[in-house]
RODO-2510 file (C-alpha; in nm, 4 decimals, decimal comma):
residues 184
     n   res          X          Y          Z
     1     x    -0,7977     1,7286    -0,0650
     2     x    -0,6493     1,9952     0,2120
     3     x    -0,3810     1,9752     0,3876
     4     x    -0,6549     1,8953     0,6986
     5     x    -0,7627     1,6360     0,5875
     6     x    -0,3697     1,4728     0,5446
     7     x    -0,3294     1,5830     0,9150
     8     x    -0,6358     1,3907     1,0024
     9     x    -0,5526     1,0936     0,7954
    10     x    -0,1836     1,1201     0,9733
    11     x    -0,3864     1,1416     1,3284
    12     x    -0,5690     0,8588     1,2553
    13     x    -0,2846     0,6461     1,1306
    14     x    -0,0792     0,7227     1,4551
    15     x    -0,3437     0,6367     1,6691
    16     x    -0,4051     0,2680     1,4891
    17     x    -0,6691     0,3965     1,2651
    18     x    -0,7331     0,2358     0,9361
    19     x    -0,8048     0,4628     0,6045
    20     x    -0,8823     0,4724     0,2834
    21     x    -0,7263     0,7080     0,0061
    22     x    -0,6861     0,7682    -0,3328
    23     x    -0,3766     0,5903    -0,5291
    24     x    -0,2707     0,5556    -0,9340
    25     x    -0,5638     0,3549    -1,0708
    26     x    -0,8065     0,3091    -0,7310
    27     x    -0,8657     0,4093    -0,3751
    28     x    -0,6527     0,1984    -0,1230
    29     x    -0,6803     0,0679     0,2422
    30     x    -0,4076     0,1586     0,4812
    31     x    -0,2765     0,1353     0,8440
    32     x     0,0911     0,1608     1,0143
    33     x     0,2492    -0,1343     0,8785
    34     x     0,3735    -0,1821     1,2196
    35     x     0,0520    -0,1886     1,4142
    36     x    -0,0258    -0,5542     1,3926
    37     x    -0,3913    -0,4959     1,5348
    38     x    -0,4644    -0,2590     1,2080
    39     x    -0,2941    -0,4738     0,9842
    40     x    -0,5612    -0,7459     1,0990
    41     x    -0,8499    -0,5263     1,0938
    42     x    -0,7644    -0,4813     0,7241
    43     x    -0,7115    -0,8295     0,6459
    44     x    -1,0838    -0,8575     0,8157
    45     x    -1,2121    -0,6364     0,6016
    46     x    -1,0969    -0,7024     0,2911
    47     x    -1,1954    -1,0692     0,4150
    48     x    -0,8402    -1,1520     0,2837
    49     x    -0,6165    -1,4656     0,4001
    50     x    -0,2888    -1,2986     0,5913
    51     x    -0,0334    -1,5929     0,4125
    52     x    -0,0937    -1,3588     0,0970
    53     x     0,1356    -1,0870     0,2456
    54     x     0,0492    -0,7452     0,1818
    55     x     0,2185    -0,4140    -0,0295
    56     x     0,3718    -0,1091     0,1511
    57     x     0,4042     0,2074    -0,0581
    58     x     0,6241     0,5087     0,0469
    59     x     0,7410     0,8413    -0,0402
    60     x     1,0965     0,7766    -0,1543
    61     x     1,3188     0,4604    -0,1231
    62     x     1,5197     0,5686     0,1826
    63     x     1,1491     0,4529     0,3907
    64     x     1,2238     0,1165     0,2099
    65     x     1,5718     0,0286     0,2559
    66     x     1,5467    -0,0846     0,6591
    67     x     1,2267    -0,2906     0,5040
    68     x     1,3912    -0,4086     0,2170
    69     x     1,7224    -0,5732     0,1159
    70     x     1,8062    -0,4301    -0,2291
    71     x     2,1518    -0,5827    -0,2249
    72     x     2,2473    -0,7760    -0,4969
    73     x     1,9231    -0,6719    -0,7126
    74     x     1,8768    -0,5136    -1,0453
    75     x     1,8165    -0,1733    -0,8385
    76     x     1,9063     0,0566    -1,1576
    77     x     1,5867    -0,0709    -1,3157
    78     x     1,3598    -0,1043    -0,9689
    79     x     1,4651     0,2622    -0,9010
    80     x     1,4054     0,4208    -1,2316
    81     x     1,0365     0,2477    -1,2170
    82     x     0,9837     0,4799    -0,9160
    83     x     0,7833     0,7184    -0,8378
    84     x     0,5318     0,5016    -1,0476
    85     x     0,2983     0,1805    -1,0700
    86     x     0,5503    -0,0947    -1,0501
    87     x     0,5582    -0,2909    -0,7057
    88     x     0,8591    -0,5121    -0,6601
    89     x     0,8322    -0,8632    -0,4276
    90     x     1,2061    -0,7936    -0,3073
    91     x     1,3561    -0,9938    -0,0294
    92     x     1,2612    -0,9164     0,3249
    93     x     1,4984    -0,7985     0,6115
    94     x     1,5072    -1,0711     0,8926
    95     x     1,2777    -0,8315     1,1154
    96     x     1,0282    -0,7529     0,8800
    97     x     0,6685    -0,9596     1,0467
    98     x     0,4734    -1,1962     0,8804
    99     x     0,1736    -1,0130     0,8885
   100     x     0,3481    -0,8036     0,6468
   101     x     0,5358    -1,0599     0,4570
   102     x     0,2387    -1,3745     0,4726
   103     x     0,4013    -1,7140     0,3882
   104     x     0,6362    -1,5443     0,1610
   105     x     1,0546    -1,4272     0,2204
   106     x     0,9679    -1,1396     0,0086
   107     x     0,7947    -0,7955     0,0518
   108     x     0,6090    -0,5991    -0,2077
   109     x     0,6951    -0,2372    -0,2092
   110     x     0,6541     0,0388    -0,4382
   111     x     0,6994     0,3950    -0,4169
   112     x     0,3990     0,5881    -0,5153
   113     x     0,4071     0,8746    -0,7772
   114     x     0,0529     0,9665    -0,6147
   115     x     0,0260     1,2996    -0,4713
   116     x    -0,1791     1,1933    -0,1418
   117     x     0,0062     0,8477    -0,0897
   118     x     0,3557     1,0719    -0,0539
   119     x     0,2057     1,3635     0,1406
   120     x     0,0698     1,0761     0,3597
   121     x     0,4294     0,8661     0,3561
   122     x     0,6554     1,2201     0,4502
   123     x     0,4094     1,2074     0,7084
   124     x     0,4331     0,8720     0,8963
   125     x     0,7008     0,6680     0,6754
   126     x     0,5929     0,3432     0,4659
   127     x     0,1966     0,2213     0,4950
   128     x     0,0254    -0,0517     0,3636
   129     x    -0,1849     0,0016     0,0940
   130     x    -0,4037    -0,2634    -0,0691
   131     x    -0,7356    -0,1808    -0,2832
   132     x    -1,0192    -0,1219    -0,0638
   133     x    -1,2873    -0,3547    -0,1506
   134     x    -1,4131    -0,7190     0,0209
   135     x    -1,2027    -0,9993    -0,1774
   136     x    -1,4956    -1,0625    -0,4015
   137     x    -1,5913    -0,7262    -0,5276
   138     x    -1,4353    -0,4869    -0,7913
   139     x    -1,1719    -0,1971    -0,6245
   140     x    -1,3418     0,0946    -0,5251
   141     x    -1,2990     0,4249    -0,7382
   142     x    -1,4485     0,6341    -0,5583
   143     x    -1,4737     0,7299    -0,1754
   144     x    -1,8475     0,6715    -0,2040
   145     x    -1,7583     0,3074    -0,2930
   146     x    -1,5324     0,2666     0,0012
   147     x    -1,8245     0,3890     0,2049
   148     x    -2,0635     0,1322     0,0929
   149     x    -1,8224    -0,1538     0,1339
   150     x    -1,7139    -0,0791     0,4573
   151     x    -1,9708     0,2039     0,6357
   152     x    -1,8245     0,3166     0,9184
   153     x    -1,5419     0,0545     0,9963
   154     x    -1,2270     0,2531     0,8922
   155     x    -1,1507     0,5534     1,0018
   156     x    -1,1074     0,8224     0,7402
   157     x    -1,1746     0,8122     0,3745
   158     x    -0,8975     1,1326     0,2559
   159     x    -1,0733     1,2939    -0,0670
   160     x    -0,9230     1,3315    -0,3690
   161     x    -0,8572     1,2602    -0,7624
   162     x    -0,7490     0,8757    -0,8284
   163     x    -0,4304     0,8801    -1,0610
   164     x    -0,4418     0,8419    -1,4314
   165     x    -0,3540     0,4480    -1,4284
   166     x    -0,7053     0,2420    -1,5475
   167     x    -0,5597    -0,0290    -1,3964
   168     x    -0,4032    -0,2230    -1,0629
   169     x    -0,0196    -0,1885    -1,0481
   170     x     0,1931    -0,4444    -1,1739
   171     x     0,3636    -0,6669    -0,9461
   172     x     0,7136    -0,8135    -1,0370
   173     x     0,9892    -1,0264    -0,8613
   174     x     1,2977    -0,8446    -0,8174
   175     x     1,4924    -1,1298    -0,8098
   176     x     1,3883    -1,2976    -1,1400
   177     x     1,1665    -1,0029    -1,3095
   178     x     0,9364    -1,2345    -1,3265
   179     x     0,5689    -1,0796    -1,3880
   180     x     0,3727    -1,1655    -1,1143
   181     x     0,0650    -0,9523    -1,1867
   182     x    -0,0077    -0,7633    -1,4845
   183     x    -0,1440    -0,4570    -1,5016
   184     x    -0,5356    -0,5273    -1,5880
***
């Protein structure tokens, strides 16, 4: 991975692209969280319902906090999780849209320890990222993978090294550390 091909992942991001990328444990699917249009392409492809709400990673928690309402959480243990694998469900701010959130009050956010994801995050702030594979199939671990699954219906794939996680991140609830998805 070059710094070229971050600019042209940024490009495409700004200009409502969708791309793949490498992350901790598998290579992701990403888009503006803003952009509702690319938000909904990659609900289409991952053939995924939108009331499931989706994950937003970032370089460093100041891109969270206008997404996020950390008041009144355990933030001494969500921070020191971060840079890393854990994704907190943390409650929303009133603005945040459904197409990020789904049917839920929360919104899942991590901040990624992954070299790409936070060259990629300095770059345009907070993006979704959710593994990049049809509903039914295994993640993809490679950029070859992502190519068969989807062919020419996302924009970029960035190259590079997956992180040393074997596994999905965990997924707690911030308000009740409850364990919503373990590490597999």
């Amino acid at each position: 991975m070059t710094m070229w091909h971050i600019n042209k992942a940024v490009r495409d991001l700004k200009h409502g692209g969708v791309i793949a990328y490498p992350t901790e444990a598998v290579y992701g699917l990403g888009c503006l969280p803003w952009d509702a249009f690319a938000v909904a392409r990659i609900l289409a492809l991952k053939k995924r319902h939108p009331d499931k709400g989706l994950i937003l990673v970032a370089s460093n928690i100041e891109q969270l906090e206008p997404i996020a309402n950390f008041t009144s959480l355990p933030t001494e243990i969500i921070f020191a999780s971060w840079p890393g694998t854990v994704t907190w469900i943390v409650p929303a701010r009133e603005w945040v849209p459904a197409w990020l959130t789904g049917n839920h009050k929360g919104i899942a956010v991590r901040v990624s320890a992954h070299p790409v994801v936070r060259k990629l995050c300095s770059s345009v702030g907070p993006i979704v990222s959710t593994s990049a594979n049809p509903s039914d199939l295994k993640p993809a671990k490679t950029a070859l993978r992502v190519r068969t699954y989807f062919g020419n219906q996302i924009n970029f794939i960035v190259p590079g090294q997956l992180g040393n996680s074997m596994k999905p991140t965990e997924i707690r609830d911030a308000l009740t550390g409850k364990l919503i998805r373990k590490s597999r």
